[in-house]
DSSP file (Angstrom, degrees, kcal/mol; ACC not computed):
  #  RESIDUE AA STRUCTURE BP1 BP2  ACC     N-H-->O    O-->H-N    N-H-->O    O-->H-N    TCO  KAPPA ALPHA  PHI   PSI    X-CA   Y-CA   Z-CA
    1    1 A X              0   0    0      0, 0.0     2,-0.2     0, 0.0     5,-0.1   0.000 360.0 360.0 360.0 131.5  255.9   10.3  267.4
    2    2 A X    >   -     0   0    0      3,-0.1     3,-0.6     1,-0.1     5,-0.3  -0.468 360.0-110.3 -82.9 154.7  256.6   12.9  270.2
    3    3 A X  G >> S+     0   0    0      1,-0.3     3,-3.5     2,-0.2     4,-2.5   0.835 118.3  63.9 -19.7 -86.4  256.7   16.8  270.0
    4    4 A X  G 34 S+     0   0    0      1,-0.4    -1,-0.3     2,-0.2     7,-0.1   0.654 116.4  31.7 -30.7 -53.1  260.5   16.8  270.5
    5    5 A X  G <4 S+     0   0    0     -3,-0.6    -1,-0.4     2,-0.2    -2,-0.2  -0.069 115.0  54.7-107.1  43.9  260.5   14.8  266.9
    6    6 A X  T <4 S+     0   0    0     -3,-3.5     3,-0.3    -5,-0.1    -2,-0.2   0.203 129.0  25.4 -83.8 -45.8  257.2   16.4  264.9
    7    7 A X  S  X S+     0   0    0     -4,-2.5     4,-0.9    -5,-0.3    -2,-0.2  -0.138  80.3 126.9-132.2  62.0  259.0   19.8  265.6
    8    8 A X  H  > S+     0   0    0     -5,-0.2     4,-3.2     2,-0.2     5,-0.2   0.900  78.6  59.8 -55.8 -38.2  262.7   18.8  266.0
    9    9 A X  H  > S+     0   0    0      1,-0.4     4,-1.4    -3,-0.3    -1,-0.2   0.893 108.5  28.7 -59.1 -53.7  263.1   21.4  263.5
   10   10 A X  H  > S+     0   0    0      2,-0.2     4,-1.0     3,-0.1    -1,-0.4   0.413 119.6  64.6 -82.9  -4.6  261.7   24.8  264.8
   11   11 A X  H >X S+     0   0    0     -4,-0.9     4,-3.7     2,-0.2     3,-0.9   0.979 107.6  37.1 -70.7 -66.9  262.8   23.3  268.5
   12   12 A X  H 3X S+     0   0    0     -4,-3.2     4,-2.5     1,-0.3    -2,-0.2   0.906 121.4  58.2 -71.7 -60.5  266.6   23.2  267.5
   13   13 A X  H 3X S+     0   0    0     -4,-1.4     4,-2.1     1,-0.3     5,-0.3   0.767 118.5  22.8  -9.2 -67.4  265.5   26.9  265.4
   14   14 A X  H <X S+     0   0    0     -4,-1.0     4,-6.2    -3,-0.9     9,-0.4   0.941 118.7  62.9-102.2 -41.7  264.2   29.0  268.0
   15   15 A X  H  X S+     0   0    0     -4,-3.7     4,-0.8     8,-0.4    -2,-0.2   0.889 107.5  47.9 -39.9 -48.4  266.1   27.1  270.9
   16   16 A X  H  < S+     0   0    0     -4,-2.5     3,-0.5     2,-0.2    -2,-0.2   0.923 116.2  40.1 -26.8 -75.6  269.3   28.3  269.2
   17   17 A X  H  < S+     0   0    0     -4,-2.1    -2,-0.2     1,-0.3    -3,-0.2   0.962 135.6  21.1 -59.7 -55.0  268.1   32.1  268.8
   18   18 A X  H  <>S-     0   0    0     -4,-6.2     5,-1.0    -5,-0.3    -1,-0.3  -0.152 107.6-108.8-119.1  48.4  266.4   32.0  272.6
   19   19 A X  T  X5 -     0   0    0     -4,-0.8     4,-1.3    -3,-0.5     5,-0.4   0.485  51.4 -57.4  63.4 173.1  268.0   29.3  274.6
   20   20 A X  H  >5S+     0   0    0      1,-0.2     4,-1.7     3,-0.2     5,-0.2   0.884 132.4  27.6 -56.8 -45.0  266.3   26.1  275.6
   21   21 A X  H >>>S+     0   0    0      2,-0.2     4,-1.8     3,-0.2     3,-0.6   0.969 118.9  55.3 -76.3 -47.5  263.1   27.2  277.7
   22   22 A X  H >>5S+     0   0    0      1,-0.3     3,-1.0     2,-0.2     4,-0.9   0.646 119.3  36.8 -35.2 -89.3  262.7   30.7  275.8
   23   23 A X  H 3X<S+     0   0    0     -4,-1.3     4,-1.5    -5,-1.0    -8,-0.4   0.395 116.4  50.6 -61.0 -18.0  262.6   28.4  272.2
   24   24 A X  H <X5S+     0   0    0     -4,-1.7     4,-2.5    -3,-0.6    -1,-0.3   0.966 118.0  40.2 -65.0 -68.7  260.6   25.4  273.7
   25   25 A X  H <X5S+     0   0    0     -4,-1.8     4,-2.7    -3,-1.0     5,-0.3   0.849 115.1  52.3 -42.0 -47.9  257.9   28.2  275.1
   26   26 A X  H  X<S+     0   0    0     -4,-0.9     4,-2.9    -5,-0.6     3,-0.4   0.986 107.1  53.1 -64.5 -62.1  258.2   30.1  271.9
   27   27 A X  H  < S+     0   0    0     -4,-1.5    -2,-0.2     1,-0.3    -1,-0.2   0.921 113.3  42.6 -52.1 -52.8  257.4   26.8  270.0
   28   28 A X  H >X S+     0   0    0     -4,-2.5     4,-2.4     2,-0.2     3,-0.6   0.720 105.2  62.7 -64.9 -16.8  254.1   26.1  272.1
   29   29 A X  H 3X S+     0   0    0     -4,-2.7     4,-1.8    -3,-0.4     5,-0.3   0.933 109.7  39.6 -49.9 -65.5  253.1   29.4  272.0
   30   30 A X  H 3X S+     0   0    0     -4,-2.9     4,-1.0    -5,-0.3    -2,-0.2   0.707 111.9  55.7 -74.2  14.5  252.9   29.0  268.4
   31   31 A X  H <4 S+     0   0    0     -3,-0.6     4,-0.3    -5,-0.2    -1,-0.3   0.811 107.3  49.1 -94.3 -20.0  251.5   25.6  268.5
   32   32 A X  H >X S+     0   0    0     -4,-2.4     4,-2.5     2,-0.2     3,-1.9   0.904 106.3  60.9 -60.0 -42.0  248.8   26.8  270.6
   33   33 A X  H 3X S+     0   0    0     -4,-1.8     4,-2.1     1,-0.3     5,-0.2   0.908 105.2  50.4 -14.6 -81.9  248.4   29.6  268.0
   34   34 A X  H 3X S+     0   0    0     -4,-1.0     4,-0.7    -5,-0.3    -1,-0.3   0.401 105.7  51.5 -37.3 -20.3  247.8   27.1  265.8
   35   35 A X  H X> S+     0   0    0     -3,-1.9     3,-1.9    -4,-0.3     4,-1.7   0.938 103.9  54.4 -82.3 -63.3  245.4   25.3  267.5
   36   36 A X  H 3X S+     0   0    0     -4,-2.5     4,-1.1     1,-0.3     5,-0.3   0.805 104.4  59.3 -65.7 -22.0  243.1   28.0  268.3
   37   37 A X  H 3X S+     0   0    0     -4,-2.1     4,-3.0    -5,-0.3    -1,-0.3   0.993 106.1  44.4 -48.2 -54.1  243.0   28.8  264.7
   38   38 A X  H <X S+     0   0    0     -3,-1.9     4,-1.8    -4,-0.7     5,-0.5   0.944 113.5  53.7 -75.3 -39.7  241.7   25.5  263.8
   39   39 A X  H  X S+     0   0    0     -4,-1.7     4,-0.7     2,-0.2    -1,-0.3   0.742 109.4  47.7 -75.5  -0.8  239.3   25.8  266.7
   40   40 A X  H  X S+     0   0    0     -4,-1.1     4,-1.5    -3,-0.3     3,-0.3   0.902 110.9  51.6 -72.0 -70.5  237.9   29.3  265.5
   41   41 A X  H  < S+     0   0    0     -4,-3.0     4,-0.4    -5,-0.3    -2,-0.2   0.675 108.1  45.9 -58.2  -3.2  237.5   28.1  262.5
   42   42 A X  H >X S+     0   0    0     -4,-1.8     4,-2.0    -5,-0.2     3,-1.0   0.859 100.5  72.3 -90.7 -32.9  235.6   25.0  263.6
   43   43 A X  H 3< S+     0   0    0     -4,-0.7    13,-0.2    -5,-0.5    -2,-0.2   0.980  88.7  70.3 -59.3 -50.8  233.4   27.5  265.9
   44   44 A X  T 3< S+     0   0    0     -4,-1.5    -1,-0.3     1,-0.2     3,-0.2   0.781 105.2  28.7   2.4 -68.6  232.0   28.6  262.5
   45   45 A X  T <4 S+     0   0    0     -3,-1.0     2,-0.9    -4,-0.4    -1,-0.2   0.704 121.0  60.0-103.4 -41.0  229.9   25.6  261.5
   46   46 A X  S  < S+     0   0    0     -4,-2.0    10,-1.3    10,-0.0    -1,-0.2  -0.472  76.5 160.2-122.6  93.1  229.4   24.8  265.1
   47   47 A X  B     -A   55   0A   0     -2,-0.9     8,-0.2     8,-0.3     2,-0.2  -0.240  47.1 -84.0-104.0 166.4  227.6   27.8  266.7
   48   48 A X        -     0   0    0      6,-2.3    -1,-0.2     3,-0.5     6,-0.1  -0.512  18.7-148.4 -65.1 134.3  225.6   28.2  269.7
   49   49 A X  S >  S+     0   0    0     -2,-0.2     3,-0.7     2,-0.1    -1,-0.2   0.994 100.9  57.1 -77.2 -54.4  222.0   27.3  269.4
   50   50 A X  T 3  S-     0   0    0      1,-0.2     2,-0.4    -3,-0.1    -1,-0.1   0.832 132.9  -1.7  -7.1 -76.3  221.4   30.3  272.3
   51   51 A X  T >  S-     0   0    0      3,-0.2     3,-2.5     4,-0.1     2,-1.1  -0.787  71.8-156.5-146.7  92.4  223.0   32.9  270.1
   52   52 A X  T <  S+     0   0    0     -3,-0.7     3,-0.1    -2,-0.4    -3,-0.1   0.525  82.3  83.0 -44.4  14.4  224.5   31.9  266.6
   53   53 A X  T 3  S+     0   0    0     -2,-1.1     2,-0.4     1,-0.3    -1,-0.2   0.875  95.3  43.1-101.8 -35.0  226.6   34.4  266.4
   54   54 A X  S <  S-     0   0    0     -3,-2.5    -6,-2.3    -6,-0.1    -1,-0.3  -0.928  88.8 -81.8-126.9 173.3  229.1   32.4  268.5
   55   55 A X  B     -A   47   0A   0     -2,-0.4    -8,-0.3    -8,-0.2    -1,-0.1   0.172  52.6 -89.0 -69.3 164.4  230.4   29.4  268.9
   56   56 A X    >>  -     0   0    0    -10,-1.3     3,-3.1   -13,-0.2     4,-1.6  -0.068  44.4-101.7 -63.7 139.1  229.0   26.7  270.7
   57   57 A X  H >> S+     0   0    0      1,-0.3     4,-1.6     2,-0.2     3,-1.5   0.824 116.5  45.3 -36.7 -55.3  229.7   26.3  274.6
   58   58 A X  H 3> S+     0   0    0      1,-0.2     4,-0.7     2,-0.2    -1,-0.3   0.769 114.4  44.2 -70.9 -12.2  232.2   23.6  274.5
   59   59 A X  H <> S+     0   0    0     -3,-3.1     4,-0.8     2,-0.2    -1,-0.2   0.531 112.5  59.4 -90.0   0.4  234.2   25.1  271.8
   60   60 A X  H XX S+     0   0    0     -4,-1.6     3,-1.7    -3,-1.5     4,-1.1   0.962 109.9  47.4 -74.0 -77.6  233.5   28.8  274.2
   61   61 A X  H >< S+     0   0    0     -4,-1.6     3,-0.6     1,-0.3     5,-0.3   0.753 113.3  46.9 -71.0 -91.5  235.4   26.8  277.0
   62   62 A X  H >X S+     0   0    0     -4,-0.7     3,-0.9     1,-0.3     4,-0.6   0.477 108.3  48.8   8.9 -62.5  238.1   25.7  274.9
   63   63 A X  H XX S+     0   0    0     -3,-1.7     3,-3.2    -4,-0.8     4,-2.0   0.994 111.7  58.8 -52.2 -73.7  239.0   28.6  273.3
   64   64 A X  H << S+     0   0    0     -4,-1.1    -2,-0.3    -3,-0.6    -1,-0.2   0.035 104.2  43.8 -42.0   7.6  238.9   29.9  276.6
   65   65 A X  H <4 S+     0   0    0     -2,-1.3    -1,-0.4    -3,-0.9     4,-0.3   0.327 107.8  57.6-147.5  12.9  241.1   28.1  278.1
   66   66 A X  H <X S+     0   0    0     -3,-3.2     4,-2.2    -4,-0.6    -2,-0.2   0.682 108.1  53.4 -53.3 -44.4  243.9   28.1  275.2
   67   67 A X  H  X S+     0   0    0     -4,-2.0     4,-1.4     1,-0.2    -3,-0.2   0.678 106.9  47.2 -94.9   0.2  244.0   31.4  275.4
   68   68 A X  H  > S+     0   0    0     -5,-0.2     4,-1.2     2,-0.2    -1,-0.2   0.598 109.8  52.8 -59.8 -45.1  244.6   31.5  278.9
   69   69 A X  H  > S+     0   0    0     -4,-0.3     4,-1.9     2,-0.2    -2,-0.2   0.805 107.6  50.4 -75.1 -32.2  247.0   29.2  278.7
   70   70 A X  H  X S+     0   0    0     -4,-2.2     4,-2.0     2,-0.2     5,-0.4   0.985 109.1  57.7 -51.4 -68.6  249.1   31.4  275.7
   71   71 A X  H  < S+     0   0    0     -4,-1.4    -2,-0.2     1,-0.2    -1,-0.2   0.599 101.8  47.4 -83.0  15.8  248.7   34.0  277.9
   72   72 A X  H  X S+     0   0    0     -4,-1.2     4,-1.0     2,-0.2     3,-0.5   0.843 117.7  47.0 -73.5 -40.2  250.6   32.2  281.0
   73   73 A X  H  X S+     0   0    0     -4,-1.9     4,-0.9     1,-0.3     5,-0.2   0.763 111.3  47.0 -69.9 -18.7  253.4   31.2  278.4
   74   74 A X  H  X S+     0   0    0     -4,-2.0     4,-1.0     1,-0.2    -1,-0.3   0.633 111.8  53.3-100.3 -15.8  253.7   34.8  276.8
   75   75 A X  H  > S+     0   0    0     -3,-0.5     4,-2.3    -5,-0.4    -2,-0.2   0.659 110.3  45.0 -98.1 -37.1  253.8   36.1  280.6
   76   76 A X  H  X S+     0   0    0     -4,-1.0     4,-2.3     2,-0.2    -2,-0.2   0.793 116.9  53.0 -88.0 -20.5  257.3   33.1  281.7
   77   77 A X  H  X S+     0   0    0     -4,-0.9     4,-2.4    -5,-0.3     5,-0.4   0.979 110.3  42.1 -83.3 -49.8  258.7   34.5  278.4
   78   78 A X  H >X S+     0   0    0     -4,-1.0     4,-2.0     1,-0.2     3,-1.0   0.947 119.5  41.2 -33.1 -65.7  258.3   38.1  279.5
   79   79 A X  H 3X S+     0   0    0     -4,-2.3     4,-2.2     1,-0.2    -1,-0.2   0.783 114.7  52.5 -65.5 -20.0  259.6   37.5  283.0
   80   80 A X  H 3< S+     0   0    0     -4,-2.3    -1,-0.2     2,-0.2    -2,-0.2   0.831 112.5  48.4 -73.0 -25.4  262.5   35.1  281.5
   81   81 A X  H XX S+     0   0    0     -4,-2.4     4,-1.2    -3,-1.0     3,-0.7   0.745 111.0  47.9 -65.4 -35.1  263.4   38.2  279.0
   82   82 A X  H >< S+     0   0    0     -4,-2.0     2,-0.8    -5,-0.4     3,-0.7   0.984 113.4  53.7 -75.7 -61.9  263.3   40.8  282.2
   83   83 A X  T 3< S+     0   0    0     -4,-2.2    -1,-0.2     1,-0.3    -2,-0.1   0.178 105.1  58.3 -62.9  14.2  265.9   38.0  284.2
   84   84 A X  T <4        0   0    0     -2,-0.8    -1,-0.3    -3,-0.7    -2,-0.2   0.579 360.0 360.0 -99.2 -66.4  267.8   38.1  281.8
   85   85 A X    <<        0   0    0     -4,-1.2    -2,-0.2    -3,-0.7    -3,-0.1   0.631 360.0 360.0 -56.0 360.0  268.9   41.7  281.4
């Protein structure tokens, strides 16, 4: 099963409210959300031997490049909100 049918639902939802790219963008933001949740919480349990106090290098790089990636999408929604007005 593809995106487009796991989240037909919030697609049609936000597409509706903010047009097709705005609600498509809107939707991966918040699936990425969701992802780095589950990977935060997995950094827990699997900490750095270096320094426990955070997570372990490959779940560092990971994170780190979700949240990079959020903030490129939260950055085309800005500029698609500005091109708008």
């Amino acid at each position: 099963m593809n995106v487009f049918d796991e989240k037909r639902a919030e697609l049609e939802q936000h597409e509706f409210m903010m047009g097709l790219e705005r609600g498509r963008l809107a939707v991966a933001l918040d699936m990425l959300t969701d992802a780095l949740i589950l990977v935060g919480q997995h950094g827990v349990y699997c900490t750095s031997s270096r320094n426990p106090s955070k997570p372990a290098l490959d779940l560092q790089a990971v994170l780190s490049g979700m949240e990079g990636a959020k903030a490129l999408i939260q950055s085309v929604m800005e500029g698609l909100k500005k091109s708008e007005k």
